[in-house]
C-alpha positions as CSV (number, residue, x, y, z in Angstrom):
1,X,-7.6,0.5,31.0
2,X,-8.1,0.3,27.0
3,X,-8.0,4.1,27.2
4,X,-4.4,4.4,28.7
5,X,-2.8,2.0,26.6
6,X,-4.9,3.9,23.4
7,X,-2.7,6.8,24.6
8,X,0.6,4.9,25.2
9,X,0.2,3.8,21.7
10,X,-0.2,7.2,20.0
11,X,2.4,8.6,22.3
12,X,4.6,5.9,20.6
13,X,3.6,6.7,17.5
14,X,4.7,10.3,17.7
15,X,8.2,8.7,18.3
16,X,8.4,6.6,15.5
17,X,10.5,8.3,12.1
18,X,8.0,6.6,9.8
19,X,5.2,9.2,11.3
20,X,7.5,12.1,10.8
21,X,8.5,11.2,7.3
22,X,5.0,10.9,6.7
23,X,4.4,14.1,8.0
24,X,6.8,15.9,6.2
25,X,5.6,14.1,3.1
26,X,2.3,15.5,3.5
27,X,3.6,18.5,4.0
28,X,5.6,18.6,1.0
29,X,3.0,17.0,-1.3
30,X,0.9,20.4,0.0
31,X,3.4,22.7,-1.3
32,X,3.7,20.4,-4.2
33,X,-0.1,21.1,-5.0
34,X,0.0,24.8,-4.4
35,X,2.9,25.4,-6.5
36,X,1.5,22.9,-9.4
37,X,-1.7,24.5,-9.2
38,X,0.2,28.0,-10.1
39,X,2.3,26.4,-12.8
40,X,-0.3,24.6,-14.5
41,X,-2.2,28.2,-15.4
42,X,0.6,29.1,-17.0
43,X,2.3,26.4,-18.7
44,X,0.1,23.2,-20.6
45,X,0.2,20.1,-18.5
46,X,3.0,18.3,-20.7
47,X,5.0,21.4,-20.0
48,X,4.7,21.5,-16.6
49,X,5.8,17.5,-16.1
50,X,8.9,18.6,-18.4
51,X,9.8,21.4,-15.8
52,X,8.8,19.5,-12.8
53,X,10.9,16.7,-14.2
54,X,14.3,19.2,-13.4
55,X,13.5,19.8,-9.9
56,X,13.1,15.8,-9.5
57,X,16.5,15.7,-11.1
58,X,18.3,18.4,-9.0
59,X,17.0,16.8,-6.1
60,X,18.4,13.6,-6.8
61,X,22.3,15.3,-7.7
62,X,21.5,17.0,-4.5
63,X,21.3,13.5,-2.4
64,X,23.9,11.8,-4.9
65,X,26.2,14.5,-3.8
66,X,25.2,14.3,0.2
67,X,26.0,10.6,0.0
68,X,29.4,11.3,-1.4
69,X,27.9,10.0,-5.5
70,X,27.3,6.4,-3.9
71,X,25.0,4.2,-5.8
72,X,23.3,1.3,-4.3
73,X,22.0,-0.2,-7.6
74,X,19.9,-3.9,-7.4
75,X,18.1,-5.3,-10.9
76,X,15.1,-5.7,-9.1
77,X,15.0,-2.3,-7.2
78,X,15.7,-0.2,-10.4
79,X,12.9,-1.9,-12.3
80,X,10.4,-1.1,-9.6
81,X,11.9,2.1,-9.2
82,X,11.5,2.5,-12.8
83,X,8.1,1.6,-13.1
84,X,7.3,4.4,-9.8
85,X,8.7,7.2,-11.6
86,X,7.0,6.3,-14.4
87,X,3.6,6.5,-12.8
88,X,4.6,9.0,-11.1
89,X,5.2,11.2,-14.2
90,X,1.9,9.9,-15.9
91,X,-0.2,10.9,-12.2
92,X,2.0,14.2,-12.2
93,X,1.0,14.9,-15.8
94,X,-2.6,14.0,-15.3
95,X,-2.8,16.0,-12.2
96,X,-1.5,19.2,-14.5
97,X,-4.3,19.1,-17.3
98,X,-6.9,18.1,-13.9
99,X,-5.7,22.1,-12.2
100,X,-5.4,23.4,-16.0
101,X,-9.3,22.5,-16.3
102,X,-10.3,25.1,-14.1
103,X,-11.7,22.9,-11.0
104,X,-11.2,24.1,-7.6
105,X,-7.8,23.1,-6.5
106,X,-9.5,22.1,-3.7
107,X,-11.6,19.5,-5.2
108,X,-8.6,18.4,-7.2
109,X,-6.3,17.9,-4.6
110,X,-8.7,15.7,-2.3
111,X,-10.1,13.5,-5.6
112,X,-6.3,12.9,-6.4
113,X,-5.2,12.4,-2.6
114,X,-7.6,9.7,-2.7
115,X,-4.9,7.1,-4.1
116,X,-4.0,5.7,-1.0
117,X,-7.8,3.5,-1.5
118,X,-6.1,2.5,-4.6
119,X,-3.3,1.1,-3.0
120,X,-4.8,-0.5,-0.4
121,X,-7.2,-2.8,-3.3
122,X,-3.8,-3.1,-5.0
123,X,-2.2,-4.0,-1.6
124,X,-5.1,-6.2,-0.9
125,X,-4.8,-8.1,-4.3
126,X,-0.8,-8.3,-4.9
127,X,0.5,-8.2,-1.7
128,X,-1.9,-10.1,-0.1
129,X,-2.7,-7.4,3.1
130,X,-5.4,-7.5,4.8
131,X,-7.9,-4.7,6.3
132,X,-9.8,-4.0,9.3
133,X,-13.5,-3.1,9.6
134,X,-12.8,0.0,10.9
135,X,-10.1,1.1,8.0
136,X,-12.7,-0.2,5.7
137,X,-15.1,2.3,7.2
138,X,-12.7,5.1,7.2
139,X,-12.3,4.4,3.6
140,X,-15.7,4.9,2.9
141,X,-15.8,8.0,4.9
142,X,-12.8,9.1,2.4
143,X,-15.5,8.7,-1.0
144,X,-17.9,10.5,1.2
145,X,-15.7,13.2,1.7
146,X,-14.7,13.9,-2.0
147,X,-18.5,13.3,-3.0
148,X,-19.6,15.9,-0.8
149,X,-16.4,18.2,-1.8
150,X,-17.3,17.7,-5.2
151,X,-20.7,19.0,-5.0
């Protein structure tokens, strides 16, 4: 019986659009990678954030002008979305100078992909989440995995 409703829930998963935007984030943040891997053995990190910083840009024209140049500005929401793009631009940068060093990109990639651990102490701390036994283990399996990509 557990089994069957196991498979009812991933089956409802698979409908849900948080999974698919998920998906195509990870998808994305894979071609993101590959392509920042290229550009950082070319160009300096600080460089490469400057030019990545116009394909963030055109991007958001591109859904300022889908959404007919409608902004939907809060106080609140612009300083958290403030502080994101910030540390998104220091993790970019940092993520630059860590492919410019000559690691595999491999080994890059999956030590940097590990920030979701990160959020979840943070989430843990600020927001007051909690977490299971078994995502604590699959966290630890994640720290295995890099350790072992690493060597």
């Amino acid at each position: 019986m557990y089994r069957l409703a196991n498979i009812g829930q991933r089956v409802t998963t698979l409908k849900q659009k948080w999974f698919w935007y998920s998906i195509t984030s990870a998808f994305c943040w894979a071609g993101f990678a590959i392509s920042a891997r290229y550009g950082s053995t070319e160009l300096p990190a600080n460089m490469m954030q400057f030019v990545a910083a116009f394909g963030f840009v055109a991007f958001g024209i591109v859904l300022l002008a889908t959404r007919g140049f409608r902004l939907e500005l809060n106080k609140r929401g612009a300083v958290y979305g403030t502080i994101a793009g910030v540390l998104l631009a220091a993790g970019g940068l940092a993520l630059y100078a860590a492919y410019r060093g000559g690691s595999n990109t491999a080994v890059v990639t999956t030590a940097t992909s590990l920030y979701p651990m990160f959020t979840v102490l943070l989430a843990v701390i600020f927001l007051h989440e909690r977490i299971t036994f078994r995502q604590s283990i699959g966290m630890l399996f994640a720290v295995a995995a890099i350790v072992i990509l690493s060597l």
